[in-house]
N, CA and C atoms as an extended XYZ file, in Angstrom:
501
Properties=species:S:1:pos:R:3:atomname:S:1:resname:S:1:resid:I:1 pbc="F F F"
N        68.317      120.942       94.881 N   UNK     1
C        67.405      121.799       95.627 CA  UNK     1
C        68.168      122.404       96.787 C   UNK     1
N        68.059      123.898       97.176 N   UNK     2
C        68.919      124.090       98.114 CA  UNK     2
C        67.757      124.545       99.490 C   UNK     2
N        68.791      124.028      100.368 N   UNK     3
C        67.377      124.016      101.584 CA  UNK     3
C        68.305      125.019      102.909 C   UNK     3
N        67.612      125.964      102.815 N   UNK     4
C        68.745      126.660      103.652 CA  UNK     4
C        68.174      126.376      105.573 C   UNK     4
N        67.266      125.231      105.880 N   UNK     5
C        67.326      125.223      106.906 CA  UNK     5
C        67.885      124.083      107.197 C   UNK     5
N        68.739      123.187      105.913 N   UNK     6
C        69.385      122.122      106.637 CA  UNK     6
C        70.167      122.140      107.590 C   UNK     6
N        69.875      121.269      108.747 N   UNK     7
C        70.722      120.803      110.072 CA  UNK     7
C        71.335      119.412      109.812 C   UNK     7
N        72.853      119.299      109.544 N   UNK     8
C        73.616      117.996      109.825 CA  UNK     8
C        73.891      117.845      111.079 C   UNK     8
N        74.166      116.427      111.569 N   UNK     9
C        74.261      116.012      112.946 CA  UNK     9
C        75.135      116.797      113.773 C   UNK     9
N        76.188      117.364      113.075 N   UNK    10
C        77.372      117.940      113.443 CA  UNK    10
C        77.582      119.344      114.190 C   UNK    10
N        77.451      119.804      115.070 N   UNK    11
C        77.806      120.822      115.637 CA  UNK    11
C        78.890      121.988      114.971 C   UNK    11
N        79.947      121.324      114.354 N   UNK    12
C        80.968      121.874      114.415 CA  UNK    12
C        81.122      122.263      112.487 C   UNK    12
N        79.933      122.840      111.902 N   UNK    13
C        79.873      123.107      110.705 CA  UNK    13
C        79.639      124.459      110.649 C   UNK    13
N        80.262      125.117      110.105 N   UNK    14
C        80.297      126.683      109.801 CA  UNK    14
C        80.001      127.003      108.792 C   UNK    14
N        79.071      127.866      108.532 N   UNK    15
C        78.455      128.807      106.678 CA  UNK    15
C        77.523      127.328      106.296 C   UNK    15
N        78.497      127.115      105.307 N   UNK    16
C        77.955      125.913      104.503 CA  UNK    16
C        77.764      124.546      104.537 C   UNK    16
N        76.870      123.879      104.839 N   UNK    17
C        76.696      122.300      105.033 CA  UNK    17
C        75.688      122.086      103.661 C   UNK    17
N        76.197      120.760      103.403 N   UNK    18
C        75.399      120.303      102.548 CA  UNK    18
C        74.928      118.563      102.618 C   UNK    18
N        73.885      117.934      101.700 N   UNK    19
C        73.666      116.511      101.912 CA  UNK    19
C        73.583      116.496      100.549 C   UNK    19
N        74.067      114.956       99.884 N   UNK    20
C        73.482      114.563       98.653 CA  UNK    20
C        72.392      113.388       98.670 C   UNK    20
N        71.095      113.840       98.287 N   UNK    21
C        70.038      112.684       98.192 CA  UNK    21
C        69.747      111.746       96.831 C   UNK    21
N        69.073      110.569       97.562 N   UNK    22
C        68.860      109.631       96.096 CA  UNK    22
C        67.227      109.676       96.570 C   UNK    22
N        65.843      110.500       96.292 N   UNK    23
C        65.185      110.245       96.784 CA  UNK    23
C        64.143      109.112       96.870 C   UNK    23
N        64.386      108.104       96.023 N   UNK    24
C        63.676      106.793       95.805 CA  UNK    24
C        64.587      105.829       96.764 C   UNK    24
N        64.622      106.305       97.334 N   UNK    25
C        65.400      105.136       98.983 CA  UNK    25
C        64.777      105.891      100.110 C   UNK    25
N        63.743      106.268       99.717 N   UNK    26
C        63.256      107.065      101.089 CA  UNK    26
C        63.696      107.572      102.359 C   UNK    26
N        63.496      106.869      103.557 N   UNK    27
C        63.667      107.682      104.753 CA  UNK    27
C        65.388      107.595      104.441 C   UNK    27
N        66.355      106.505      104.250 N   UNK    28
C        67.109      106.682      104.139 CA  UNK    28
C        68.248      107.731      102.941 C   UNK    28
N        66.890      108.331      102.290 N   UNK    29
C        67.926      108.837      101.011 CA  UNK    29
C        68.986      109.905      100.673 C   UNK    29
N        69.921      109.725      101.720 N   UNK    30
C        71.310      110.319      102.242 CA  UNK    30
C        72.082      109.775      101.756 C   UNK    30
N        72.718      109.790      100.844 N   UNK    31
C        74.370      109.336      100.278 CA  UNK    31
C        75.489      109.592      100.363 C   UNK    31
N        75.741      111.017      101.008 N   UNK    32
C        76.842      112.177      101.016 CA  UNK    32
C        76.405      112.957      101.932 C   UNK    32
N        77.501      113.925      102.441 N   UNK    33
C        77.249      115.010      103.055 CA  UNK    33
C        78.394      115.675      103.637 C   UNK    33
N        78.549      116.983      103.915 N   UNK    34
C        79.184      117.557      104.495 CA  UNK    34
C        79.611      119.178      104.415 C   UNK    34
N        80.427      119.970      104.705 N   UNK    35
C        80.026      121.319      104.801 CA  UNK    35
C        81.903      122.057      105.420 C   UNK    35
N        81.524      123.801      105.718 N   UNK    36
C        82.555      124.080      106.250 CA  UNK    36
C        83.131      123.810      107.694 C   UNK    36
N        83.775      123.568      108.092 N   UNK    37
C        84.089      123.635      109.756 CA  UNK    37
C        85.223      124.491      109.653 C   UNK    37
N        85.061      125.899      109.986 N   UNK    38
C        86.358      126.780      110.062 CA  UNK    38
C        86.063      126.610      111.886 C   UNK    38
N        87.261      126.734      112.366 N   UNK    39
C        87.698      126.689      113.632 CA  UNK    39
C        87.834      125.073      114.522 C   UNK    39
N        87.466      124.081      113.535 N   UNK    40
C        87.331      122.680      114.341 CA  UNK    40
C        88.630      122.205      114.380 C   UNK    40
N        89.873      122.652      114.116 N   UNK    41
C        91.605      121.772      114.289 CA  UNK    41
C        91.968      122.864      115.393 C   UNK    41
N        91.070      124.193      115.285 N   UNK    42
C        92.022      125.250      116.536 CA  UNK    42
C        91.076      124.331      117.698 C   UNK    42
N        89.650      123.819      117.810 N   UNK    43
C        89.029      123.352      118.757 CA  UNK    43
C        89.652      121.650      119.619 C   UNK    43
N        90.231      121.153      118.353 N   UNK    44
C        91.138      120.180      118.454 CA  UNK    44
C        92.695      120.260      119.311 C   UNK    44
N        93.318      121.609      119.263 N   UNK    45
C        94.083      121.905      119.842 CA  UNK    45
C        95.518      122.293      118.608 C   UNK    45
N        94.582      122.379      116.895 N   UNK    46
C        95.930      122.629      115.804 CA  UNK    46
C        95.622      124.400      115.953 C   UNK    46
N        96.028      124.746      114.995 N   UNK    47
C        96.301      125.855      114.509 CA  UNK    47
C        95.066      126.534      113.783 C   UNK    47
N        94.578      127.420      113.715 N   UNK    48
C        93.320      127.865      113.252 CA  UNK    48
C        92.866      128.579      111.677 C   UNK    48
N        92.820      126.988      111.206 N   UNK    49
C        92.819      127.209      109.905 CA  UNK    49
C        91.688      126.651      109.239 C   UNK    49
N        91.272      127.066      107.759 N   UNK    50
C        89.391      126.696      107.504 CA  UNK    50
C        89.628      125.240      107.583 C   UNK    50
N        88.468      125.068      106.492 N   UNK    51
C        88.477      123.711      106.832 CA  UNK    51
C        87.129      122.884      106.246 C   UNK    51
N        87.274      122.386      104.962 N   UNK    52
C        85.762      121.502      104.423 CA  UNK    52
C        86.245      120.296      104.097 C   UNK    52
N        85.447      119.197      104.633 N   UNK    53
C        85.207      117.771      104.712 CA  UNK    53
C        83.521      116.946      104.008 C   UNK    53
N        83.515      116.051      103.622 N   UNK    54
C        82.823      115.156      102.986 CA  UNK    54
C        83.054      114.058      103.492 C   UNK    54
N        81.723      113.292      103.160 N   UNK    55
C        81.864      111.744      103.676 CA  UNK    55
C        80.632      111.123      102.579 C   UNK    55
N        80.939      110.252      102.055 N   UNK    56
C        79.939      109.040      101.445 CA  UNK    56
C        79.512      107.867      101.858 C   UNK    56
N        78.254      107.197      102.105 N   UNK    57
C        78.319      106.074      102.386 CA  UNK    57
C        77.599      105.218      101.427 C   UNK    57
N        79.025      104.117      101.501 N   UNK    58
C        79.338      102.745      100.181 CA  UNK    58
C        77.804      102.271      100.407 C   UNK    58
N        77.713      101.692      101.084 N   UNK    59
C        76.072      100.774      101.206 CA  UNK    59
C        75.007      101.656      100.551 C   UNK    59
N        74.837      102.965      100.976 N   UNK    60
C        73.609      103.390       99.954 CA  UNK    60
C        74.055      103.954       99.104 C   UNK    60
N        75.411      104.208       98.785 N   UNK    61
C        75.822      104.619       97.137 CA  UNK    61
C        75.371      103.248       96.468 C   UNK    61
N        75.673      101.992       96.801 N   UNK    62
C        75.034      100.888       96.435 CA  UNK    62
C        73.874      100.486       95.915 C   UNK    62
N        72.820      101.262       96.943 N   UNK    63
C        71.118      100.731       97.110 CA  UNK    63
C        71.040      101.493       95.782 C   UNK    63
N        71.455      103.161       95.919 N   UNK    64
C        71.468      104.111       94.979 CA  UNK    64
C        71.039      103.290       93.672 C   UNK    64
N        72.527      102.603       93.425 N   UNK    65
C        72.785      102.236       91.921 CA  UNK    65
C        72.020      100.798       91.160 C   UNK    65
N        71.450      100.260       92.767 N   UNK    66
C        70.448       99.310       92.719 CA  UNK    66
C        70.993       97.811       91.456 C   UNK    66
N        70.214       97.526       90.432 N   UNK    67
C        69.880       97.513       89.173 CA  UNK    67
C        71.233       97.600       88.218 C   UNK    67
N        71.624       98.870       88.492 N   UNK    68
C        72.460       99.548       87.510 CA  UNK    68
C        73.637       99.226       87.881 C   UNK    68
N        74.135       99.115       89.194 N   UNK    69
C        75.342       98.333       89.673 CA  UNK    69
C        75.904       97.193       88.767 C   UNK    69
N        77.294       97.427       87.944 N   UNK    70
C        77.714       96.544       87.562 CA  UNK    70
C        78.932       96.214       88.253 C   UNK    70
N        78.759       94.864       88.435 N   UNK    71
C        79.832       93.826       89.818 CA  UNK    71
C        81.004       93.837       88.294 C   UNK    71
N        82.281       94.002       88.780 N   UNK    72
C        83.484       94.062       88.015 CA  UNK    72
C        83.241       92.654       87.611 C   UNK    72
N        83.826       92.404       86.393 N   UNK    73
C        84.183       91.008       86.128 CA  UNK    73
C        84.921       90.302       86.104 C   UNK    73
N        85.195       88.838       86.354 N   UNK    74
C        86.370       88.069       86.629 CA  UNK    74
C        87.638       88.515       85.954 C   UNK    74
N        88.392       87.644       87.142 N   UNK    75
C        90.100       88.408       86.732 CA  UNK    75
C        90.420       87.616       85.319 C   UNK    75
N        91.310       87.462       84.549 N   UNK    76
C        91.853       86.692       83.829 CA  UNK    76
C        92.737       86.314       83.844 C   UNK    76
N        93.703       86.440       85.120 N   UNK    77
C        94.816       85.680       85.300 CA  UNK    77
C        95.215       86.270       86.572 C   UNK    77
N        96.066       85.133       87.317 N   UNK    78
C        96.083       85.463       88.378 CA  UNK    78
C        97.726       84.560       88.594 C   UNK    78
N        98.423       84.772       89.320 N   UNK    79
C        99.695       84.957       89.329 CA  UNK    79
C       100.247       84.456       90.557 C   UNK    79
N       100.311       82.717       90.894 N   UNK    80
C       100.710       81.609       92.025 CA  UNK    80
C       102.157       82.090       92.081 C   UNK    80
N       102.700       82.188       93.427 N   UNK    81
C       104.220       82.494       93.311 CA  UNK    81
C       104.521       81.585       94.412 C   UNK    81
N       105.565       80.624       94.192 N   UNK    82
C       105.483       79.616       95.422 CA  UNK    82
C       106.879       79.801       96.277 C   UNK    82
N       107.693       80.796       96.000 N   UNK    83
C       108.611       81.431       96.517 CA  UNK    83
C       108.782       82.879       96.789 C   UNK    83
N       108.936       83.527       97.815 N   UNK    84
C       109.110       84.802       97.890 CA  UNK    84
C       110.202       85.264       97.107 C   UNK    84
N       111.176       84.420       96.588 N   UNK    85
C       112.512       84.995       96.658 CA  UNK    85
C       111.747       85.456       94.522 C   UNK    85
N       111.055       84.812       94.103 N   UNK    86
C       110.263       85.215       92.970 CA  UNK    86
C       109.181       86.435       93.024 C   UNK    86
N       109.206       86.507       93.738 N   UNK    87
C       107.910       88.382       93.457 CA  UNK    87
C       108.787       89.063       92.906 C   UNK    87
N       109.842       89.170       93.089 N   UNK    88
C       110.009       90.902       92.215 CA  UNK    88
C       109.519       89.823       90.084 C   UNK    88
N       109.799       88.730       90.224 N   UNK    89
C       109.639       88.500       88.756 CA  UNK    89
C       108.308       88.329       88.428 C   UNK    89
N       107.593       88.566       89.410 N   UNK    90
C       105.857       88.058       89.597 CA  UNK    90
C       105.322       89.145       89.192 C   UNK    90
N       105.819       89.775       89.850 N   UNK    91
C       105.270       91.707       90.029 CA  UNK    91
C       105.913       92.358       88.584 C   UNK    91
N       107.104       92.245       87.865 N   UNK    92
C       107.377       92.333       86.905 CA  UNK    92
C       106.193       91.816       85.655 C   UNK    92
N       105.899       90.421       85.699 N   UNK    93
C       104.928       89.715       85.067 CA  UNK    93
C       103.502       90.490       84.699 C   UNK    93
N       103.317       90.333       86.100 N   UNK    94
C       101.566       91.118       86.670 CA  UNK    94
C       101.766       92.671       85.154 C   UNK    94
N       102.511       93.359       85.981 N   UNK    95
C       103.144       94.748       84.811 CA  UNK    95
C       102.554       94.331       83.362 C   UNK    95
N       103.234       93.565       83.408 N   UNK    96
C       103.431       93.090       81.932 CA  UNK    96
C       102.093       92.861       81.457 C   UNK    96
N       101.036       91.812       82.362 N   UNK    97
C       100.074       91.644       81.952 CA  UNK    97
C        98.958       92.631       81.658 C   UNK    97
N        99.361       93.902       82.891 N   UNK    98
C        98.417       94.776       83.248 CA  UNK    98
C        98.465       95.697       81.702 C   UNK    98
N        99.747       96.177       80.792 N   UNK    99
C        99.684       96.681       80.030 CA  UNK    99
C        99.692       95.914       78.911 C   UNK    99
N        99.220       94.860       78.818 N   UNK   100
C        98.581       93.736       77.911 CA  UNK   100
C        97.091       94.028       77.621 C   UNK   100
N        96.765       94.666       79.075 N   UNK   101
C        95.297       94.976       78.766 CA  UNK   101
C        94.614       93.529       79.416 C   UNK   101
N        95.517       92.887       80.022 N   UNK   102
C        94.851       91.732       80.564 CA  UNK   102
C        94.931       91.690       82.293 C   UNK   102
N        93.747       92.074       82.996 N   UNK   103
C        92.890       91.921       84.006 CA  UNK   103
C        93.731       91.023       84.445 C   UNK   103
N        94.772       91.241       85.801 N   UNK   104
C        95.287       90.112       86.509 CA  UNK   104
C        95.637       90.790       88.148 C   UNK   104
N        96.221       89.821       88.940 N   UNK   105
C        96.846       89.937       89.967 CA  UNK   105
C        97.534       88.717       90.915 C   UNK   105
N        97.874       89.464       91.557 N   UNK   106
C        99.265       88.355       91.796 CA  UNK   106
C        98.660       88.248       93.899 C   UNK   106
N        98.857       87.648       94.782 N   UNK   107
C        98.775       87.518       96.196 CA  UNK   107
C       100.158       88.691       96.734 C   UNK   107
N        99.492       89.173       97.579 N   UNK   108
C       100.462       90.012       98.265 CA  UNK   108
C       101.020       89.720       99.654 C   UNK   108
N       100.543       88.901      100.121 N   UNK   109
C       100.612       88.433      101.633 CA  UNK   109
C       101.486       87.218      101.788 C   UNK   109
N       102.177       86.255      101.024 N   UNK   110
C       102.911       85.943      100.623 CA  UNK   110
C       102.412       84.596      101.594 C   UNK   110
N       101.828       83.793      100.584 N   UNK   111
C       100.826       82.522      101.556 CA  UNK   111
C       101.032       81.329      100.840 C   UNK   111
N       101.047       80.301      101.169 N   UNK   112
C       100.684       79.180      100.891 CA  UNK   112
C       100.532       79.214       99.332 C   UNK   112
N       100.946       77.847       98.543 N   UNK   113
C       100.332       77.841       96.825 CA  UNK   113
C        99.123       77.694       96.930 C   UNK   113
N        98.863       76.497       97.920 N   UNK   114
C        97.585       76.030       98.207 CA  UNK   114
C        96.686       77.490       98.311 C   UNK   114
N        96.809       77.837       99.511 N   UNK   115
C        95.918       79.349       99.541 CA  UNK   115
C        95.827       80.301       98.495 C   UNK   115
N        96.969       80.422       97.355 N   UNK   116
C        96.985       81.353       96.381 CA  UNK   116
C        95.921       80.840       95.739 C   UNK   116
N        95.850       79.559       95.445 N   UNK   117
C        95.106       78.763       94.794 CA  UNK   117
C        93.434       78.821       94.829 C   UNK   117
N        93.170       78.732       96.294 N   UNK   118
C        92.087       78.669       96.674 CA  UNK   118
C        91.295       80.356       96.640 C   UNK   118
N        92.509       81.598       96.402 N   UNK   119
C        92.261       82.786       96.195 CA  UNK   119
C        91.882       82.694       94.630 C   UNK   119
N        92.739       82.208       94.121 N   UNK   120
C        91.925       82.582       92.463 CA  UNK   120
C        91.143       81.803       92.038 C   UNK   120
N        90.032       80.782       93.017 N   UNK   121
C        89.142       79.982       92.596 CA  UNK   121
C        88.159       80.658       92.954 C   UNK   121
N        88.101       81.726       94.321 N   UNK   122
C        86.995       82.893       94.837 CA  UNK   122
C        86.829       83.566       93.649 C   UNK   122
N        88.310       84.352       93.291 N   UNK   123
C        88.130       86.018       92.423 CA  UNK   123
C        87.395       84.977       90.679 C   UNK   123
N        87.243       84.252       90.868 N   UNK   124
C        86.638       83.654       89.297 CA  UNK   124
C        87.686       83.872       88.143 C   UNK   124
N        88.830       83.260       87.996 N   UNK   125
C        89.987       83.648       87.556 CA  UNK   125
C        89.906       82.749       86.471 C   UNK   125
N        90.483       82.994       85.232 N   UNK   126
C        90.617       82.208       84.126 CA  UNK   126
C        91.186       81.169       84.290 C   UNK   126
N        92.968       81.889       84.028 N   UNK   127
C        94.108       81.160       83.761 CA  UNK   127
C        95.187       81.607       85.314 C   UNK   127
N        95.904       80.450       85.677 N   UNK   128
C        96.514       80.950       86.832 CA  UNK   128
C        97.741       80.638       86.188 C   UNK   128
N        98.727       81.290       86.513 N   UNK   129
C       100.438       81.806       86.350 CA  UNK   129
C       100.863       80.918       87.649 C   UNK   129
N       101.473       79.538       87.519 N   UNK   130
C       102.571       79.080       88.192 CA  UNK   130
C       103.734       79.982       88.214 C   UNK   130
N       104.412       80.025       89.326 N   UNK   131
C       105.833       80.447       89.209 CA  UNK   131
C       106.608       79.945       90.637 C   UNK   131
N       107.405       79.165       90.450 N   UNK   132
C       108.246       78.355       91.150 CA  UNK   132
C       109.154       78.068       91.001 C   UNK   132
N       110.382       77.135       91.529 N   UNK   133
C       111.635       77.010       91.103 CA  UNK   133
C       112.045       76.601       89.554 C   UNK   133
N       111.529       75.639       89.684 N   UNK   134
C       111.642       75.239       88.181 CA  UNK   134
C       111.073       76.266       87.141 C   UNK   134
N       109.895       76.903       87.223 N   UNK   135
C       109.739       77.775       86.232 CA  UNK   135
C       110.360       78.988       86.210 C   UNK   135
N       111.132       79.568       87.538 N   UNK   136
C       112.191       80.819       87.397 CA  UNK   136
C       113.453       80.366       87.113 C   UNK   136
N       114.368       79.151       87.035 N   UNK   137
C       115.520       78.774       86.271 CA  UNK   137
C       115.570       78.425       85.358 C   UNK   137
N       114.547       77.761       84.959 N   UNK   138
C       114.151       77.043       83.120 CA  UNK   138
C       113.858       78.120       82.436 C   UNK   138
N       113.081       79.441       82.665 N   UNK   139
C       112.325       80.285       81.974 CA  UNK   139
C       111.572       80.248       81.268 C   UNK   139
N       110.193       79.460       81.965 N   UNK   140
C       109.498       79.056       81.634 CA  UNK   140
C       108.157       79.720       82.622 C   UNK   140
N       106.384       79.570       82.225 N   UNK   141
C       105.815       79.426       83.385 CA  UNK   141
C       104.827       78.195       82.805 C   UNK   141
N       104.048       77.886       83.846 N   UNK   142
C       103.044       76.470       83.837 CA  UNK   142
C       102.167       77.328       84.188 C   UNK   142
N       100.982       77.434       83.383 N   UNK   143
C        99.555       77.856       82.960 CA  UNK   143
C        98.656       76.966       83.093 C   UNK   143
N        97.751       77.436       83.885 N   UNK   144
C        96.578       76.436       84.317 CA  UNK   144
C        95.131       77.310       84.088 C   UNK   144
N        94.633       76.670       83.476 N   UNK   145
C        93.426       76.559       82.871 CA  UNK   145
C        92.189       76.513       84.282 C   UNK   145
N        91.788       77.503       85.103 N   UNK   146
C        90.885       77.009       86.045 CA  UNK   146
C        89.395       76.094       85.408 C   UNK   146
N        89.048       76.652       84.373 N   UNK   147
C        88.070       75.569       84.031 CA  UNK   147
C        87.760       73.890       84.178 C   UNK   147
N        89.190       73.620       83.227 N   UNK   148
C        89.231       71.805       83.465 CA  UNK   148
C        90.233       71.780       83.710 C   UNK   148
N        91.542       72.746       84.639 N   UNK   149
C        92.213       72.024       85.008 CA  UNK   149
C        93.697       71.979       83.939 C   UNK   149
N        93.670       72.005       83.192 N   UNK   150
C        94.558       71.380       82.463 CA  UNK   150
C        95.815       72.847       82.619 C   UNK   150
N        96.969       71.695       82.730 N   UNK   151
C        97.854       72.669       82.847 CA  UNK   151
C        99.612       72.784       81.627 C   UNK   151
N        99.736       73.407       81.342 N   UNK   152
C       101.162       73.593       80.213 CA  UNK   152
C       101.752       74.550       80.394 C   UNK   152
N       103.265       74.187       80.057 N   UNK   153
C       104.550       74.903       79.847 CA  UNK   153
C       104.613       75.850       79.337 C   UNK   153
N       104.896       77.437       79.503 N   UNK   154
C       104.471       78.034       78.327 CA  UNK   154
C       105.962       78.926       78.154 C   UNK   154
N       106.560       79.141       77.714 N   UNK   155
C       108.120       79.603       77.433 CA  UNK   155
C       107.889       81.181       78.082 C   UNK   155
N       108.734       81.908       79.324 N   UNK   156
C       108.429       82.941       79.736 CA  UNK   156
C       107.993       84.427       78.605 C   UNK   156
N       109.240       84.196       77.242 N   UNK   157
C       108.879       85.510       77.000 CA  UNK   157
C       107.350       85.463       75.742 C   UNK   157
N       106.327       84.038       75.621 N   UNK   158
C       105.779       83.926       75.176 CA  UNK   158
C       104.186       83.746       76.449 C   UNK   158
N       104.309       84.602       77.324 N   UNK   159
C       103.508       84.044       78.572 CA  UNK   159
C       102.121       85.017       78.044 C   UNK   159
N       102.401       86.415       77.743 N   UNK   160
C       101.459       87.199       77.630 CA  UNK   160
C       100.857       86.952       76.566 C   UNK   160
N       101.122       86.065       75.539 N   UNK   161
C       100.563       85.911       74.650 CA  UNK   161
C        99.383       84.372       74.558 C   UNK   161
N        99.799       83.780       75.479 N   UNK   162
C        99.421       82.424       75.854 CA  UNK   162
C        98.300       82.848       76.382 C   UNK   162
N        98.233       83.805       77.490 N   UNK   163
C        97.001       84.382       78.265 CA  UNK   163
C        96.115       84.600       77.518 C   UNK   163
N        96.405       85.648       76.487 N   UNK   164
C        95.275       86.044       75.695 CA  UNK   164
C        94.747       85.334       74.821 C   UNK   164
N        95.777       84.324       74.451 N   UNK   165
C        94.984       83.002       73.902 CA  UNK   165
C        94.100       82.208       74.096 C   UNK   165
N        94.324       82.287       75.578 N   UNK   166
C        93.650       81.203       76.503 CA  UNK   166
C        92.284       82.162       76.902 C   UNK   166
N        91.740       83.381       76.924 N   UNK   167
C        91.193       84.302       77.753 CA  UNK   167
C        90.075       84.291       76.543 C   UNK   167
């Protein structure tokens, strides 16, 4: 519907402004919005050039989808690295898994096993990927089963296949 007496909060909108509504969220049913601002970077102190911007907001794109919102689903593997001096073979791995078609990720912040640990018990993770000294000189990794626990050896260049076994 086009409403040509819409007013956005904004002062600094030129010609065209627009809003996107969800109207079954009532007073709030604003999801989007935004319009031209020609002259607002020369008002800023840039150079005087056009200029259109947008903004969405996550929470009522949310309410929006209500119902219909589907929450992503658990990871299927998730990727313990108990040495830094192992990420580049982690991150290699992850690769590997990702074009396996198998849903994984690895910690980036480079923390604790314990904490990696306690990260892929949040994200609802299948199978977790040991990788530690012994499993980057043996060439091997140790696969753990978050369900019961149970954990095995699994020969490195047979890892992606173990996953999907296990998944």
């Amino acid at each position: 519907i086009q409403d040509d007496r819409l007013v956005r909060g904004l002062d600094y909108y030129t010609n065209t402004a627009f809003e996107v509504h969800v109207p079954r969220l009532g007073a709030n049913s604003a999801v989007g919005g935004g319009g031209r601002y020609n002259g607002l970077v020369k008002e800023c102190g840039g150079p005087d050039i056009p200029g259109v911007g947008f903004a969405l907001g996550l929470e009522r794109i949310l309410l929006a989808l209500g119902e219909e919102a589907e929450l992503p689903s658990p990871l299927d593997a998730f990727i313990v690295c108990f040495d830094p001096a192992y990420q580049p073979q982690a991150a290699e791995l992850l690769n590997g898994l990702r074009q396996a078609g198998i849903r994984a990720e690895r910690d980036y912040q480079v923390r604790s096993g314990k904490a990696q640990m306690k990260q892929a018990g949040k994200l609802g993770v299948r199978q977790v990927i040991l990788l530690g000294a012994d499993e980057a000189e043996q060439g091997f990794y140790t696969l753990r089963d978050m369900a019961d626990g149970v954990q095995r050896r699994v020969e490195a260049k047979e890892i992606i296949a173990a996953v999907k076994a296990a998944i």
